[in-house]
C-alpha positions in Angstrom: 33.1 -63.4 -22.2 34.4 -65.9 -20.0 32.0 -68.3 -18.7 31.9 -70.8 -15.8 29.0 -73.8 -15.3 28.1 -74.5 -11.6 28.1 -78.1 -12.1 26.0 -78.2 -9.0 23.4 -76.2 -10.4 23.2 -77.9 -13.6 23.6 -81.7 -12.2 20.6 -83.6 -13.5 18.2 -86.4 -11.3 19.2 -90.4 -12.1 15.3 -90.1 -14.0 17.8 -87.7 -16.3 15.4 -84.6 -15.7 17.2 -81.1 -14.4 16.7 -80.9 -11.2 17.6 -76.6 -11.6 17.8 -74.8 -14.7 21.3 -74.2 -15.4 22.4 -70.6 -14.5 25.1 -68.3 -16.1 28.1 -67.8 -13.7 30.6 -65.3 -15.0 33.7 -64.1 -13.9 33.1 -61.1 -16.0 30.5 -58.2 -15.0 27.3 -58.2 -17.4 26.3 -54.9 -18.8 23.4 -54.3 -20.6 24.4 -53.7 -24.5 22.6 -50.6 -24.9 20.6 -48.0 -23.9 17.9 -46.1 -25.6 17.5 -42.5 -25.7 14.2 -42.6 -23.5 16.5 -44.4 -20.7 19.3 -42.1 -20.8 17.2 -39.2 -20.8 15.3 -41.1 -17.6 18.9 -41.4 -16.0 19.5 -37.8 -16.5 16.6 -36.5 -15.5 16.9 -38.8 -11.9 20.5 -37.7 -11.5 19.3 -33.9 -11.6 16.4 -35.1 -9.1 18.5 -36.9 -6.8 21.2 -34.4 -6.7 18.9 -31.8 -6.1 17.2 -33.2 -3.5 20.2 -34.4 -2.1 21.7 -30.9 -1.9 18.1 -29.7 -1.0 18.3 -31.2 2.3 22.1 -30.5 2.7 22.0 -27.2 2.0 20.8 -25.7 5.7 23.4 -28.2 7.1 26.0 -26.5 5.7 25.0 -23.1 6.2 24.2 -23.9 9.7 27.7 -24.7 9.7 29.2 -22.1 7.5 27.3 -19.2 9.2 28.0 -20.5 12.8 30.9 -18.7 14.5 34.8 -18.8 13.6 36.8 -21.2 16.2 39.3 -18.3 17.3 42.5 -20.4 17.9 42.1 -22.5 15.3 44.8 -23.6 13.1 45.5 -25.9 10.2 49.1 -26.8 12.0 50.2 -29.2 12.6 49.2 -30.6 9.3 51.1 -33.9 9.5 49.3 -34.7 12.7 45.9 -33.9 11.0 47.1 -36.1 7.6 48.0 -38.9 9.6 45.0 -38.4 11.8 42.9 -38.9 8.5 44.9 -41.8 7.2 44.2 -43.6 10.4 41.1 -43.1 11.8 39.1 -42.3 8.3 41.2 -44.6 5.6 42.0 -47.8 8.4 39.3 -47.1 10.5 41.7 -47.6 13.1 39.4 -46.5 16.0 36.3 -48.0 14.7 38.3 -51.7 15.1 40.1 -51.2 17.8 37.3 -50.3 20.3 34.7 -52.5 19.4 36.2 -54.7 17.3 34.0 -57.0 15.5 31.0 -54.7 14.6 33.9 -52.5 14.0 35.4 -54.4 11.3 31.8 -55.7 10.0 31.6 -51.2 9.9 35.2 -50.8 8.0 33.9 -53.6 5.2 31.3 -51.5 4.5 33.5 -47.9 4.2 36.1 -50.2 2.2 33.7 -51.5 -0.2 32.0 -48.0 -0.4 35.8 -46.9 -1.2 36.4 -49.5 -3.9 32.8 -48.9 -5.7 33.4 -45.3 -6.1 34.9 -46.0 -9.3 32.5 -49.2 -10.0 29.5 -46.6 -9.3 31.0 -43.8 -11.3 31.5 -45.9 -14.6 27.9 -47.9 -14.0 26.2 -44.3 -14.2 28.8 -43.0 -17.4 27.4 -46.2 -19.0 23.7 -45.3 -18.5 24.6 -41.7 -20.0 26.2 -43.8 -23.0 29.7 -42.4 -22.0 31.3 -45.4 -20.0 35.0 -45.8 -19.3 35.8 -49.2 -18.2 34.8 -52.0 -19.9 34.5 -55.3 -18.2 35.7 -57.2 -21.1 38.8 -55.2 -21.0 41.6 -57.0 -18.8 41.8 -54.1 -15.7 38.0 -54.4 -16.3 38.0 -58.1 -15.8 40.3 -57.8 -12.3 38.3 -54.7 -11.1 35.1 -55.5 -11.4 35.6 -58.8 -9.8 37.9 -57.0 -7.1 34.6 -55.0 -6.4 32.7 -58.3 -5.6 34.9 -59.7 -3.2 33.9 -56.2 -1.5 29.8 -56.4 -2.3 30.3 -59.5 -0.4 32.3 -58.8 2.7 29.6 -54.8 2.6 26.4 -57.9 2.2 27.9 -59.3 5.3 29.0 -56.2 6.9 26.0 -54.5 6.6 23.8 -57.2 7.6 25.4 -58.0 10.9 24.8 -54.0 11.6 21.2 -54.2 11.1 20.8 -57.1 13.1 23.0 -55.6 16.3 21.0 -52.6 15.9 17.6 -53.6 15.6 17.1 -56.8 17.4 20.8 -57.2 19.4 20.2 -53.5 20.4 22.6 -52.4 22.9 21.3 -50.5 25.8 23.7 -47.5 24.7 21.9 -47.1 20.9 18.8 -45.6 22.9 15.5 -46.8 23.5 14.5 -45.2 20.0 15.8 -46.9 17.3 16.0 -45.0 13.8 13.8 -47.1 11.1 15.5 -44.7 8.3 18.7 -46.6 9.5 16.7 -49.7 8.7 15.9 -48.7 5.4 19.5 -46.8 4.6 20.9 -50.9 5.5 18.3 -52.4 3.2 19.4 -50.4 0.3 22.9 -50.4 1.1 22.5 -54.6 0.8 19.9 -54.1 -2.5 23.2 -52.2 -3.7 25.6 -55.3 -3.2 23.0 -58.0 -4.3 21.9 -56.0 -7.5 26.1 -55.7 -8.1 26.6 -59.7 -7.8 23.4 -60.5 -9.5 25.1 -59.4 -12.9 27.7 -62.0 -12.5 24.4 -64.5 -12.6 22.8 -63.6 -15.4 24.0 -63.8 -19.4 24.9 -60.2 -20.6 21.7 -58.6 -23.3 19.2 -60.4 -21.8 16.2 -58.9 -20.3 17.8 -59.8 -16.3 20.9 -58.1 -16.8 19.0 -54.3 -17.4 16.5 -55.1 -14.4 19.7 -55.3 -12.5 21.2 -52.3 -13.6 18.0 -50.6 -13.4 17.1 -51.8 -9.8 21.1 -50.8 -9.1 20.6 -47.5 -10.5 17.2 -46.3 -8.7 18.8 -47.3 -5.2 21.5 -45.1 -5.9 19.3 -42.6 -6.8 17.0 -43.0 -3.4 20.3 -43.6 -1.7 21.5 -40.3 -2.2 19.0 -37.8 -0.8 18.3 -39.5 2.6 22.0 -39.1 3.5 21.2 -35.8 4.9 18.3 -36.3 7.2 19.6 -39.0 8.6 22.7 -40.8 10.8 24.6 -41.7 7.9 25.4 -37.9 6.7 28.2 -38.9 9.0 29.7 -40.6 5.1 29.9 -37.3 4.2 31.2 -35.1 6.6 33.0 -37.3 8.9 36.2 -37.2 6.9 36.4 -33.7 7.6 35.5 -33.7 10.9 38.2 -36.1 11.7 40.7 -34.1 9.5 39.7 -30.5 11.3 39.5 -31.3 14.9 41.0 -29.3 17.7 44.5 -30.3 17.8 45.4 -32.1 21.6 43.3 -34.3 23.2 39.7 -32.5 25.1 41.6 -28.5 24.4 39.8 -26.5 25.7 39.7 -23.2 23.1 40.8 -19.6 24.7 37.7 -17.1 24.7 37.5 -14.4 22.6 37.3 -11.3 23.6 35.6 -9.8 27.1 32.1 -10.5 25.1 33.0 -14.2 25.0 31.7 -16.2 28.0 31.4 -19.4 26.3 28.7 -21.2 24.7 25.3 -19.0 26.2 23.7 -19.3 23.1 23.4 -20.8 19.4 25.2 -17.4 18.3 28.2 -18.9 20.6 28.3 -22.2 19.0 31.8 -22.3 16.6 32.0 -23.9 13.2 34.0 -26.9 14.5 31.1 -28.0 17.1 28.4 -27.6 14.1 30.8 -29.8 11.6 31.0 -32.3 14.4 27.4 -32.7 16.5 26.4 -32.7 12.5 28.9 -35.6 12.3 27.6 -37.8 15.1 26.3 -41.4 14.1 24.3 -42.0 17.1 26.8 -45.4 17.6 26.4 -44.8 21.2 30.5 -45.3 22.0 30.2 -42.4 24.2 27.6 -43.5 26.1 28.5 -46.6 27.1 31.5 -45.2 28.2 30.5 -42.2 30.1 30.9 -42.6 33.9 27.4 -40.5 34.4 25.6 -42.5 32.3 26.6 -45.8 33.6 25.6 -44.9 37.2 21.7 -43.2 36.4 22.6 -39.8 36.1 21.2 -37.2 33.5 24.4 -36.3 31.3 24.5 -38.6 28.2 27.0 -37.4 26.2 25.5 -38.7 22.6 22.4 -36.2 24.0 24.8 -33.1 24.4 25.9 -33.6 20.0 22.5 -34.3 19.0 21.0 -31.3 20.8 23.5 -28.9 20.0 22.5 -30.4 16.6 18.1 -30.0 17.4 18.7 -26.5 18.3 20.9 -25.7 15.2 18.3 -27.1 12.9 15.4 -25.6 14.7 16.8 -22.0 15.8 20.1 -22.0 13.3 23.6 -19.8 14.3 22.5 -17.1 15.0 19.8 -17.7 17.6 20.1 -15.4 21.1 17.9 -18.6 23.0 19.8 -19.7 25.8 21.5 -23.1 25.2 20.7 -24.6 28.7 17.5 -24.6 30.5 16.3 -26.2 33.4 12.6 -26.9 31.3 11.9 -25.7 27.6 9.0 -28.4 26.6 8.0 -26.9 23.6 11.1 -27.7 21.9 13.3 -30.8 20.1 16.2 -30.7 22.2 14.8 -29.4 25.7 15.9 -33.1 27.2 19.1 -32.9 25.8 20.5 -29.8 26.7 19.6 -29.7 30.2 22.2 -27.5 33.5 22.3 -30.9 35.1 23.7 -32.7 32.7 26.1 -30.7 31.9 26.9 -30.5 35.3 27.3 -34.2 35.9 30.4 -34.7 33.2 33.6 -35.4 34.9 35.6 -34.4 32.2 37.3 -38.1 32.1 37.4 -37.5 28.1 36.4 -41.6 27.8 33.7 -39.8 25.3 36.1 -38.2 23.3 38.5 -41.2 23.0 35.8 -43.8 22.0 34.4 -41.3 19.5 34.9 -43.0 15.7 34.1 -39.3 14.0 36.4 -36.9 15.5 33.8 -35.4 18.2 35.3 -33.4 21.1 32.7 -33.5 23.7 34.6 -32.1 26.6 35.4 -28.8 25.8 31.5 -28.8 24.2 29.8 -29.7 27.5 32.8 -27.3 29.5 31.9 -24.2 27.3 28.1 -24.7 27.8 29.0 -24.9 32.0 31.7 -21.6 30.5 28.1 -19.6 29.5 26.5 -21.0 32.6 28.5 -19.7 35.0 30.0 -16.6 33.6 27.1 -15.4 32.8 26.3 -16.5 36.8 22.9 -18.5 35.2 24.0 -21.7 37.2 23.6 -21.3 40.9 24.7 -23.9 43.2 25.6 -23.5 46.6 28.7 -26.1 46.8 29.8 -24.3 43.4 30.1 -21.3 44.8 31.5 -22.3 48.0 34.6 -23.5 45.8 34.8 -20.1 43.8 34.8 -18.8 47.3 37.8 -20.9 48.8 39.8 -20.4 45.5 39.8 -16.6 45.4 40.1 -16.3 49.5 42.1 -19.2 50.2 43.8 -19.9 46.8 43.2 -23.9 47.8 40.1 -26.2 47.0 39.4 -27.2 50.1 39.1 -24.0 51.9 42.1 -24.1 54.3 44.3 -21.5 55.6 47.6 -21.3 54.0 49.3 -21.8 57.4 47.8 -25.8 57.2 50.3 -26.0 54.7 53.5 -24.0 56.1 52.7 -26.7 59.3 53.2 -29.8 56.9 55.9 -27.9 55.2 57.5 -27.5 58.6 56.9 -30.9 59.7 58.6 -32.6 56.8 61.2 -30.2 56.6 60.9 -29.9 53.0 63.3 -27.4 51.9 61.9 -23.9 50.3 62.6 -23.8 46.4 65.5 -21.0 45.9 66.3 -21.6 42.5 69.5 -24.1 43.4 67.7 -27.4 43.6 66.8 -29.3 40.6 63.1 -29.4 41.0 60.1 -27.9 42.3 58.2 -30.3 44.5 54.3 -28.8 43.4 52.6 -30.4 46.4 49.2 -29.1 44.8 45.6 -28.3 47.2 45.5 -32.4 47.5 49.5 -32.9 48.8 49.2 -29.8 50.8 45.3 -30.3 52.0 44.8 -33.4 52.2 45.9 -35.7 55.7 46.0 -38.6 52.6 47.4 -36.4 49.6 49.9 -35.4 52.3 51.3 -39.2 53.1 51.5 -39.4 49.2 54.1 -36.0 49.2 56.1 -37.2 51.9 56.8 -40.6 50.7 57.1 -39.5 47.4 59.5 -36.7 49.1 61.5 -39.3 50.4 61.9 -41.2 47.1 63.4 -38.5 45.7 65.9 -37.8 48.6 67.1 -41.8 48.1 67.5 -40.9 44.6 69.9 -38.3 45.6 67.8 -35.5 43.8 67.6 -31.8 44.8 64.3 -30.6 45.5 62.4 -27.5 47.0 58.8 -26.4 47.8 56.9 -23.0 46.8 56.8 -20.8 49.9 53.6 -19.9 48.8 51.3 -22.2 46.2 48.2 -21.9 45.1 45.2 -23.8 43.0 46.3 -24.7 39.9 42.9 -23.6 39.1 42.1 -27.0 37.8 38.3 -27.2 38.8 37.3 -23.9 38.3 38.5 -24.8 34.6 36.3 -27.2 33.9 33.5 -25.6 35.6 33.2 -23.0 33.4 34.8 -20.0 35.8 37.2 -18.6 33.6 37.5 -14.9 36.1 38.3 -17.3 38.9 41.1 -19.7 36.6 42.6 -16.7 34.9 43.0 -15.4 38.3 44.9 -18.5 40.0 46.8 -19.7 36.5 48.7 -15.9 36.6 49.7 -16.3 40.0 51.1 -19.4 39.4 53.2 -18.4 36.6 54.5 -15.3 38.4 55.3 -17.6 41.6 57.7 -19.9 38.7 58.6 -17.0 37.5 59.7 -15.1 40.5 61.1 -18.5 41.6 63.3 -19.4 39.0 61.9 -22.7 38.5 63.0 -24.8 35.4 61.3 -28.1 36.2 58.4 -29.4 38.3 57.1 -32.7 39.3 53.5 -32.9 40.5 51.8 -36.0 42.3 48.4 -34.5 40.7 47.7 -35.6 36.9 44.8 -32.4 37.3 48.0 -30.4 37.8 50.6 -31.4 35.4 47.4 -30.9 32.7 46.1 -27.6 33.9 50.0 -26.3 34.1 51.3 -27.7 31.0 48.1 -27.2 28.7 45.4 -24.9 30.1 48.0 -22.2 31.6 49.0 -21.5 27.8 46.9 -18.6 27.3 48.6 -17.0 29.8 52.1 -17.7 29.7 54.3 -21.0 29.4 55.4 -23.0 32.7 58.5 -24.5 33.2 58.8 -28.2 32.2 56.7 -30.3 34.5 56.2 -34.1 34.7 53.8 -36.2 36.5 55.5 -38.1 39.3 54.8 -41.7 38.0 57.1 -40.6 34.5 60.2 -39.5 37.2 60.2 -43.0 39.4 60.0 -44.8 36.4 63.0 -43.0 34.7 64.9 -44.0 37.7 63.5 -47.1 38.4 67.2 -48.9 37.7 68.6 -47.0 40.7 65.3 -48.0 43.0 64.8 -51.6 45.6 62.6 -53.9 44.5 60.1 -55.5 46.2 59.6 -59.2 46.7 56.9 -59.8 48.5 54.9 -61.1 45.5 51.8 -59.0 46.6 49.2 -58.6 44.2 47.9 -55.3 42.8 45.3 -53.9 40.8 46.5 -50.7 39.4 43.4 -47.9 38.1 44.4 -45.6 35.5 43.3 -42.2 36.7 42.1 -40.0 33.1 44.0 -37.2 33.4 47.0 -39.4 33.4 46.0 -42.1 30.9 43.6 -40.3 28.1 44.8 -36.9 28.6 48.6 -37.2 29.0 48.9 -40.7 27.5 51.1 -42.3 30.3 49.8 -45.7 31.0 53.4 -47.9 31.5 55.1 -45.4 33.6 52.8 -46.0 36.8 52.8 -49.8 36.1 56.6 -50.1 35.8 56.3 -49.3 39.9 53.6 -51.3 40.3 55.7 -54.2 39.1 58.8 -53.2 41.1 56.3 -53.5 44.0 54.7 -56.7 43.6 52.3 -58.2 40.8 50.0 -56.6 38.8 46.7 -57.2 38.3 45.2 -55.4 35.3 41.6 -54.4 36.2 38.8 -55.6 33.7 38.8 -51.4 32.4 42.3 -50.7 32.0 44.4 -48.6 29.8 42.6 -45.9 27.4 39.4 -48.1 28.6 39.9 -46.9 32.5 36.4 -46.4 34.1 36.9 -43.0 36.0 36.7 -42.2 40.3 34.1 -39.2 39.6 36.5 -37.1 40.9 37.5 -34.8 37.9 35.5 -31.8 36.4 34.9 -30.3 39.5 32.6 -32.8 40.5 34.8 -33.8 43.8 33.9 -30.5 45.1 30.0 -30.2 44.3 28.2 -32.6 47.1 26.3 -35.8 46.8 25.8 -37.3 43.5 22.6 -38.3 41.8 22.1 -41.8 41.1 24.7 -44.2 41.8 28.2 -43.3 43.1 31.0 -43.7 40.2 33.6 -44.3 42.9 31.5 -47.7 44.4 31.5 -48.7 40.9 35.0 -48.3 40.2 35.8 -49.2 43.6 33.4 -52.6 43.3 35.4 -53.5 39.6 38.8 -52.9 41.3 37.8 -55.3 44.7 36.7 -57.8 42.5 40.1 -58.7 41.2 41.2 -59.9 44.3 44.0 -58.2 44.6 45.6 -57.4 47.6 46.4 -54.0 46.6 44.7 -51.2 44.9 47.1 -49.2 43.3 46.8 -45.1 42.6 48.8 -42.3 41.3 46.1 -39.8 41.2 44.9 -38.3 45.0 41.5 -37.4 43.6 41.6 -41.1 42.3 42.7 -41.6 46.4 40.3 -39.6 48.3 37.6 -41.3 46.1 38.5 -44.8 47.0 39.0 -43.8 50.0 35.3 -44.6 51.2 34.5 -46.5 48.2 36.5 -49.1 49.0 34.8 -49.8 52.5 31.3 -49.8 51.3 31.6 -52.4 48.6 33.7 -54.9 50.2 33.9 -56.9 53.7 37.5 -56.8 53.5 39.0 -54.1 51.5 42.3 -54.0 49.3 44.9 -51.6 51.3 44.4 -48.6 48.8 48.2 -47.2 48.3 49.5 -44.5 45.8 52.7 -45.8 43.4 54.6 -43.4 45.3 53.6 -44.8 48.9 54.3 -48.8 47.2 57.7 -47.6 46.2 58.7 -45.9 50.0 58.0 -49.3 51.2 61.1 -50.5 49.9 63.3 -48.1 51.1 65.8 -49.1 53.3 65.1 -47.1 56.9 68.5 -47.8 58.4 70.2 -45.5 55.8 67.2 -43.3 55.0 68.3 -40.3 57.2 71.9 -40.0 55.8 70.9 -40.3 51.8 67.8 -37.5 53.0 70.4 -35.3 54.0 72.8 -35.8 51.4 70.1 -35.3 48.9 68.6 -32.2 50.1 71.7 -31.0 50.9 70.9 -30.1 54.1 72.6 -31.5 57.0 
């Protein structure tokens, strides 16, 4: 035994009385010396206890999640992505820092001490059952043990600053209700850690050193069986959450079968949405990310896992109660599983990203509006009118076909017969739109300067994008087949597509149909040829907005600003990046009416003005059209609100724009 005299603790008054009674500081762990029979027997018998109350309260868990239905399409490939998926997010905590950063590292403390006393833990409760395997007079006993405090200390301080954030900081986003068994899961997490240290206090066979061990011992013991009940089951079967999530970011899985309409009921919930709405830790990441929830709507999308969760552990798997109700008082999850708020999600995925346990909340909240609507339970008359315009019109907006042939005429865009290098996929918004249509034309005449060949679909139709993520898979199956015999028929090896809600809906959702032809978003082309492009110098600032579909769901954040910078200056907005606040637009939710609550486009709109910039940058026309309005209501003097494409035609020298059109096109 090694020990070390605080000199401060054992200094003595000028009278030459103590003024503390000198305390044992150790740089070796005490132990107790031995254990009787009656206290190994009392060990054993809490072990069995705990364990079996532990597994008591686990066990309907797990067969709510074992007996819930198989996830059709899913796949353990591609395991590297799932290994290095686990290494990150679980071992580093990667996400958990990196979005909130200091409560997340005060969070990854605790996981990395919890890591490091798995073996400290192990050997402490071999000891008590007279079969330990590390001793800490041994010299990897000395080191580890001692390795372990540096940990208590940094989980003590870790743990600490959680309880105080969440029960007197409180964040709006943790709920008005705060969980008091979190209170007492903290308070024994910190007993754990001070019961730990306090044996480097004490000299080793004295009465202290077993109260420590004992008062160590029992909290692990209580520890253990309120995992279950309780936020923090999230130590258990997060890991596997994380490791066993959909592959791709917000997939949403193929249906299975013609008696598949999505999720109607809790017979329709899959395994991988039980493993993860039993994952959620109520952090409230989603939340204070959601678009809805920031501007008074229903949808909270923390509410959507922990009802799906109520109604598992009150009705179980197998259940033929309709998930979504407009009223169902009489039971746990009636508030949080309601047809408007899963009606209100935009599908910008910012839920999904900030999630630290691997839940996928989009295609949750899109397969309960899937068993809403194929099943025709949700009636709404803007809803409709869509479905309508889609099948009769094949366009969102409702509009003859011949509206487009006009602008098509107009621009003289050439038809795509198989010769030019790219399809030009103008999209409902490019061939709709009076705004969506400035976009295609400039964007159009970018790609003539650039000397690239180009043609246009004779005929086009919906991608299918919002009847998607509405739920209205008759109506998407419908418009994603006709698209793919239109490529097909065509000839067409690449596509470039103004629309993020395009390039997505093409490249991912079309899958279980068919493949498409290569297709990129037009941002990723003008920054691949932004060498051979004129620069601006007019110094003008401006704010670019990331629209979702571009930045979370296809990961393309530097692209669009590499224009924005060839244009003038950029202005980052306070929300940038993978942190982009959305427009409202996606989801459908463009084409369904007046909003409740507060408009996400003014709030948006109100964060981009307030840069000052002269300039509000776009390369999204949902993101466009939303602005549109938005912009005018929250300030006196608006930014001009321009697309990345529009910014770069500015430059483009007019005296020789006819002649490089021509030669491009090769039409003359």
């Amino acid at each position: 035994m090694v020990d070390v005299t605080l000199a401060a603790v054992t200094c003595a008054h000028p009278s030459g009385t103590m003024l503390f009674p000198a305390m044992w500081v150790s740089a070796t762990l005490a132990e107790p010396a031995h254990f009787s029979w009656l206290e190994t027997g009392l060990l054993a018998a809490g072990i069995v206890i705990s364990l079996a109350l532990f597994f008591w309260r686990f066990g309907p868990i797990l067969r709510n999640i074992l007996h819930s239905k198989q996830d059709a399409d899913f796949s353990l490939h591609p395991v590297g992505r799932r290994v290095w998926d686990f290494f990150w997010e679980v071992l580093c905590q990667g996400k958990v820092i990196r979005q909130r950063p200091l409560p997340g590292l005060a969070h990854a403390f605790v996981f990395w001490g919890f890591l490091a006393f798995a073996l400290v833990s192990s050997n402490h409760i071999a000891n008590g059952l007279q079969i330990g395997f590390l001793s800490p007079e041994s010299s990897l006993g000395k080191f580890y043990f001692l390795f372990a405090a540096a940990w208590a200390l940094l989980v003590a301080v870790g743990i600490t600053g959680l309880f105080i954030r969440r029960f007197f900081v409180r964040p709006i986003w943790f709920g008005k209700k705060v969980s008091i068994e979190s209170g007492w899961i903290a308070f024994l997490i910190f007993l754990l850690m001070v019961s730990y240290l306090g044996a480097f206090f004490v000299s080793p066979g004295g009465a202290a050193v077993k109260a420590l061990w004992w008062t160590h011992t029992l909290t692990l013991l209580v520890f253990l069986p309120l995992i279950p009940h309780t936020k923090h089951l999230h130590l258990v079967i997060s890991p596997v959450t994380v490791f066993l999530k959909r592959d791709g970011f917000s997939n949403i899985p193929p249906l299975s079968g013609d008696e598949d309409f999505g999720l109607v009921a809790g017979k329709d919930v899959t395994q991988l949405i039980s493993l993860q709405v039993y994952s959620c830790v109520e952090c409230g990441r989603c939340t204070e990310h959601c678009p809805a929830a920031n501007s008074g709507k229903v949808l909270n999308p923390k509410e959507i896992a922990l009802g799906v969760r109520s109604y598992l552990n009150e009705l179980g798997p197998v259940s033929d109660v309709a998930l979504l109700a407009e009223a169902r008082p009489e039971t746990a999850f009636a508030n949080l599983l309601s047809m408007e708020a899963a009606f209100e999600c935009t599908t910008c995925g910012a839920c999904e990203y900030q999630c630290p346990v691997g839940i996928q909340h989009v295609p949750v909240i899109v397969g309960l509006r899937r068993g809403a609507t194929n099943t025709g339970v949700w009636e709404d008359t803007y809803g409709t009118k869509l479905f309508l315009a889609l099948e009769k019109n094949g366009n969102a907006l409702g509009l003859s076909a011949m509206e487009r042939d006009k602008f098509i005429q107009k621009e003289a865009f050439p038809i795509f017969d198989g010769t030019q290098e790219y399809c030009l996929w103008l999209g409902c918004m490019g061939g709709y739109d009076p705004k969506g249509r400035e976009i295609i034309a400039d964007f159009a005449r970018v790609m003539k300067y650039l000397g690239t060949t180009f043609g246009v679909l004779k005929k086009e139709k919906c991608t299918g994008d919002p009847a998607r993520r509405l739920g209205n898979d008759l109506v998407f199956q419908t418009l994603a087949e006709a698209g793919l015999k239109a490529f097909e028929t065509a000839k067409v090896q690449k596509i470039v597509a103004i629309c993020p809600h395009c390039v997505r809906t093409i490249a991912n959702d079309w899958r279980e149909y068919g493949i498409a032809p290569e297709i990129e978003h037009h941002s990723e082309f003008m920054a691949r040829h932004k060498d051979r492009l004129p620069k601006q110098a007019s110094g003008e600032s401006i704010v670019y907005h990331d629209p979702c579909y571009l930045g979370r769901y296809r990961d393309v954040y530097e692209a669009p600003r590499e224009m924005v910078r060839q244009a003038g200056t950029l202005v980052e907005a306070p929300r940038s990046h993978e942190r982009s606040f959305c427009c409202g637009a996606g989801g459908g939710l463009a084409f369904l009416g007046e909003e409740q609550g507060e408009r996400v486009s003014h709030i948006r709109a109100a964060e981009l003005a307030g840069t000052g910039a002269q300039v509000v940058g776009t390369a999204c026309p949902f993101c466009n059209t939303m602005f549109r309005d938005a912009l005018a209501e929250v300030s006196t003097a608006p930014p001009q609100l321009l697309d990345i494409a529009q910014l770069t035609a500015r430059a483009l020298p007019k005296m020789q724009e006819t002649g490089i059109m021509d030669q491009g096109t090769g039409e003359q």
